[in-house]
PLY file of the C-alpha trace (Angstrom):
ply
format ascii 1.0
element vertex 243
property float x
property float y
property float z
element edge 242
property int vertex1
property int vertex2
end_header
-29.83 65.52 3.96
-28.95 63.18 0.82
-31.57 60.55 -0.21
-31.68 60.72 -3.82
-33.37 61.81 -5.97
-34.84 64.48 -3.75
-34.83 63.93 -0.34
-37.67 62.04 -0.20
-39.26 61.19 3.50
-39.63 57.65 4.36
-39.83 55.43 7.12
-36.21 54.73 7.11
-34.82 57.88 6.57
-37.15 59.71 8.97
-35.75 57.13 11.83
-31.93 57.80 10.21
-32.76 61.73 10.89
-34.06 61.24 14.52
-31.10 58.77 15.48
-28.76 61.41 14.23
-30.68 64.95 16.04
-30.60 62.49 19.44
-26.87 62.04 18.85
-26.69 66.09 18.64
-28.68 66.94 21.28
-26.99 64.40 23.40
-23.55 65.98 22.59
-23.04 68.59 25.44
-20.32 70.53 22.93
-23.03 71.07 20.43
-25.26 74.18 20.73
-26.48 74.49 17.21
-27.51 72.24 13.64
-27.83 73.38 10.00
-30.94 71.60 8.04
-29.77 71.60 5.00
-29.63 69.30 1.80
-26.63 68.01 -0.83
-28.54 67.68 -3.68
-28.95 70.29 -6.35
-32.51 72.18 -6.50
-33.65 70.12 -3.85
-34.30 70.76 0.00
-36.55 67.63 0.29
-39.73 66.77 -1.81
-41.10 65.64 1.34
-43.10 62.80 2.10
-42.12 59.88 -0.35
-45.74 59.06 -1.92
-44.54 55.24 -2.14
-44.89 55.55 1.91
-48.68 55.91 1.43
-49.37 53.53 -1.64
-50.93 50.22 -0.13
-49.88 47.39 -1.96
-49.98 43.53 -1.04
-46.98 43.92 0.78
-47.07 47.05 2.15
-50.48 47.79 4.05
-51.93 49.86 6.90
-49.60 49.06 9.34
-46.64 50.03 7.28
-48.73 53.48 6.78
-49.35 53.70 10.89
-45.41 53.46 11.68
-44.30 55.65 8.89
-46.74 58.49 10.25
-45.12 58.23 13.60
-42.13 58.30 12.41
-42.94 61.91 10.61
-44.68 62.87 14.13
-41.79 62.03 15.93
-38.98 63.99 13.92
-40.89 67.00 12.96
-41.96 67.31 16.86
-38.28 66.77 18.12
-37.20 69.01 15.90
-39.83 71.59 16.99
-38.94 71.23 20.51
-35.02 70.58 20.04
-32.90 72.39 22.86
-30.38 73.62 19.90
-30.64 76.30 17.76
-32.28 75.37 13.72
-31.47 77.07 10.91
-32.89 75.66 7.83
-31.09 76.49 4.11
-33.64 76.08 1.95
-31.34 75.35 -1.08
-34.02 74.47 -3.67
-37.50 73.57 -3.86
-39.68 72.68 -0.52
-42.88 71.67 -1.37
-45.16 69.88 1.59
-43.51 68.09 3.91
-40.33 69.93 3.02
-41.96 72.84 4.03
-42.50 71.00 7.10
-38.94 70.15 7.87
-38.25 74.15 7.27
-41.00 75.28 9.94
-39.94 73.06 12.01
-36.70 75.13 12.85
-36.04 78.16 14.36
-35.26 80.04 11.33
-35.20 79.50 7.49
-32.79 80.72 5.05
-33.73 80.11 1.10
-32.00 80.30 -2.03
-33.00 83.12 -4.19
-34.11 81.26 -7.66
-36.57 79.32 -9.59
-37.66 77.43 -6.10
-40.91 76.84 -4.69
-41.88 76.86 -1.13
-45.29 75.94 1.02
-47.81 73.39 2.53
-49.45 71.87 -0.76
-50.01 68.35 0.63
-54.02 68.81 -0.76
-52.81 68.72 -4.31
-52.05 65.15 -3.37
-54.94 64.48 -1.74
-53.94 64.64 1.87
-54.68 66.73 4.50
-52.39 68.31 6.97
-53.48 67.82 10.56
-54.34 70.37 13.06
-51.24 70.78 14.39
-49.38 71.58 11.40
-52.09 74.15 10.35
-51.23 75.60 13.62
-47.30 75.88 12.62
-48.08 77.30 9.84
-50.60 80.30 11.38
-48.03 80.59 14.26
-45.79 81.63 11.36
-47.90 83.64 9.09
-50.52 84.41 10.67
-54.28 82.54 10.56
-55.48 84.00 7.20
-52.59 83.41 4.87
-52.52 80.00 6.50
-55.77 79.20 5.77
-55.77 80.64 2.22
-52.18 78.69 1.86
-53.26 75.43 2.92
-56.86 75.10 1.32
-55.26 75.71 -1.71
-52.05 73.96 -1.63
-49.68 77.08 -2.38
-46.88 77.28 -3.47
-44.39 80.50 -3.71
-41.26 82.02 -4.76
-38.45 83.05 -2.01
-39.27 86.58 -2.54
-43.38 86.19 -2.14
-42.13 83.48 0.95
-40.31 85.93 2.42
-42.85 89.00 1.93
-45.12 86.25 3.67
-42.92 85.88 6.60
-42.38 81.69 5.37
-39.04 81.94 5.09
-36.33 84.80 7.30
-33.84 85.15 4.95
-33.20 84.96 1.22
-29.51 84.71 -0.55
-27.74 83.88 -3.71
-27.41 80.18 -3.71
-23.33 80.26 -3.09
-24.21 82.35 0.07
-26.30 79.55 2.15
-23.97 78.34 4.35
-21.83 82.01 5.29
-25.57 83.17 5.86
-26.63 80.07 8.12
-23.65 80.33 10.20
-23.67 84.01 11.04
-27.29 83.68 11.84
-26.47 81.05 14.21
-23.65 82.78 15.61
-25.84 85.71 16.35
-28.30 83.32 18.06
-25.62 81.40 20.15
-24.90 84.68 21.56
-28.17 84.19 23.96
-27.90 82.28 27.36
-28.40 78.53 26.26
-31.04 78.36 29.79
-32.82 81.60 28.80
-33.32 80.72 25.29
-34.42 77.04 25.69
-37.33 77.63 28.20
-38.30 80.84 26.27
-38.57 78.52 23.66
-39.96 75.69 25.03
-42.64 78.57 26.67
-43.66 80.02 23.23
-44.21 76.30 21.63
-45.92 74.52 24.47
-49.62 75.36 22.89
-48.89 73.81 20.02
-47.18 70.87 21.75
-49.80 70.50 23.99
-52.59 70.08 21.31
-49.97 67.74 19.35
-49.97 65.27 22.51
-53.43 65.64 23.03
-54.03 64.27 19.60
-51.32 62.22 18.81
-52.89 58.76 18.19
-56.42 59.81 17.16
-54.36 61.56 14.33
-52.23 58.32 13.42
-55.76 56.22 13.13
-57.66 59.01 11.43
-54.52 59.45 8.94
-54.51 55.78 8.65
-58.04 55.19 7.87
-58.27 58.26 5.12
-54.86 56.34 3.23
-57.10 53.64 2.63
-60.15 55.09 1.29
-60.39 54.41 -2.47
-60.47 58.03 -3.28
-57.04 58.69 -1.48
-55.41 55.62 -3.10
-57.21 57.30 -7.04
-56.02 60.92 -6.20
-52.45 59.71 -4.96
-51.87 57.33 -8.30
-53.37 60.73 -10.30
-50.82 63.16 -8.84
-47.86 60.39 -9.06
-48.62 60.12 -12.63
-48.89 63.51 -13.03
-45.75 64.31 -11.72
-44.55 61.58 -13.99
-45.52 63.43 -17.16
-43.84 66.67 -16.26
-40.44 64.76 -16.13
-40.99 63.46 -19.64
0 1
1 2
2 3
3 4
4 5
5 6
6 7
7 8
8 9
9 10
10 11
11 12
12 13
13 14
14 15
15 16
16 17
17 18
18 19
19 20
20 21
21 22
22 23
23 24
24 25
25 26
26 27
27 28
28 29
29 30
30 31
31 32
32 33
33 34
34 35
35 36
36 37
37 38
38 39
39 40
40 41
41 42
42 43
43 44
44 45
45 46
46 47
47 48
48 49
49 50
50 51
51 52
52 53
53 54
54 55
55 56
56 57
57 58
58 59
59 60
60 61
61 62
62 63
63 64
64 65
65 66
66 67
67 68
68 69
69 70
70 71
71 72
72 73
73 74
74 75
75 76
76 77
77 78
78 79
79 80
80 81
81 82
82 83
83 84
84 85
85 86
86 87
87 88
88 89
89 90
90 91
91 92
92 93
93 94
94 95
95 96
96 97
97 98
98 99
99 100
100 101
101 102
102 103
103 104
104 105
105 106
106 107
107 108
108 109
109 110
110 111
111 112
112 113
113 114
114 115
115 116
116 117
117 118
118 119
119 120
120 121
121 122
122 123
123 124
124 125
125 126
126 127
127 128
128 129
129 130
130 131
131 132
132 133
133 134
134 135
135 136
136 137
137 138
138 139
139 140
140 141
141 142
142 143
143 144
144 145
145 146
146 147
147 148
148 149
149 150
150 151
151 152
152 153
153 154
154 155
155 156
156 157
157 158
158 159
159 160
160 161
161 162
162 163
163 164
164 165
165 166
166 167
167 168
168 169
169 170
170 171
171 172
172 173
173 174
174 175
175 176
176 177
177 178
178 179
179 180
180 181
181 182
182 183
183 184
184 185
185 186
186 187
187 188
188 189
189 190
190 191
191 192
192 193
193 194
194 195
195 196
196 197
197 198
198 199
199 200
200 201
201 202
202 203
203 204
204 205
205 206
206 207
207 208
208 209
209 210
210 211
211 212
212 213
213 214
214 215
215 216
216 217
217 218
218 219
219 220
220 221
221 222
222 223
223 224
224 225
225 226
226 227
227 228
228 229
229 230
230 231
231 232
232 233
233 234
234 235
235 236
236 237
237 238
238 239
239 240
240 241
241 242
């Protein structure tokens, strides 16, 4: 990934990242993708807050494609055929978290990085079927105690919580992504794609089964004058610390 300044998800790059995972999965030779980012410190700082700030010119409906857009790429990523291995090369708050659980395994950075799923210190909620990643992957307490509270943690509490597989120096991503793979590419591409597909289809299930009630409820909550006062808070806030 490289949209400066920090990989920020919008509508546009969210439909650049599905264009390009349908060109991999369509390419017979390919059995296996790295997640990974270019830009120093930074995995992705997930979803770009502009995406959610109404303005004159950039309403509801604006709000209801971007959303599907996220939907769409985090799900096809979920349920890709290949293998995923995410490097985690820097911080990966919220929806960066996202694009991390989202694979089949994660690989961070040892450092000063942050991990987790703290999209309620912006004043947004994750939807049922992310709080269901995220139990699927740490179980149903921590989740709940991770999300309510918007945590966020170092690689080595992120790996003690089973968030992240695998933590390396920085200059090691890559050699540690690729034997992982490796290792993985050893299993039968049939076996391992419906044992896959078996293990996820609860959680894809409940997706489908809520897909657009989710996109309107998301919608309408954008909207609400509190959502629109929390989101210019935490934009401002993050402001200051850059000062």
């Amino acid at each position: 990934m490289q949209r400066p300044p920090a990989n920020g998800l919008n509508l546009e790059f969210l439909t650049e990242l599905t264009i390009l995972l349908e060109k991999l999965e369509d390419d017979h030779s390919c059995r296996g993708m790295v997640l990974t980012s270019s830009l120093p410190g930074i995995f992705s700082a997930g979803i770009d807050m502009g995406e959610l700030t109404l303005t004159a010119s950039h309403g509801p409906e604006h709000v209801t494609a971007f959303w599907r857009a996220l939907q769409t790429f985090i799900i096809n990523l979920y349920q890709s055929h290949l293998v995923t291995i995410a490097t985690i090369t820097g911080h990966a708050p919220a929806g960066g978290c996202l694009l991390s659980l989202a694979c089949d395994y994660r690989v961070m950075a040892a450092g000063n990085f942050t991990i987790g799923i703290s999209a309620v210190r912006a004043g947004l909620f994750p939807p049922a079927w992310i709080q269901m990643l995220l139990s699927d992957i740490i179980g149903k307490r921590q989740a709940e105690l991770s999300i309510l509270q918007g945590k966020l943690y170092s690689p080595e509490e992120a790996l003690q919580l089973g968030l992240v597989d695998k933590v390396v120096p920085e200059t090691d991503m890559m050699s540690a992504a690729e034997s992982e793979l490796r290792q993985w590419l050893q299993v039968p591409d049939a076996a391992r794609i419906l044992t896959k597909s078996n293990l996820r289809r609860k959680l894809l299930q409940a997706f489908e089964h809520n897909r657009e009630r989710e996109v309107e409820e998301i919608t309408r909550f954008i909207q609400t004058d509190s959502f629109q006062n929390n989101l210019k808070e935490f934009m401002q806030n993050l402001k200051n610390k850059k000062r």
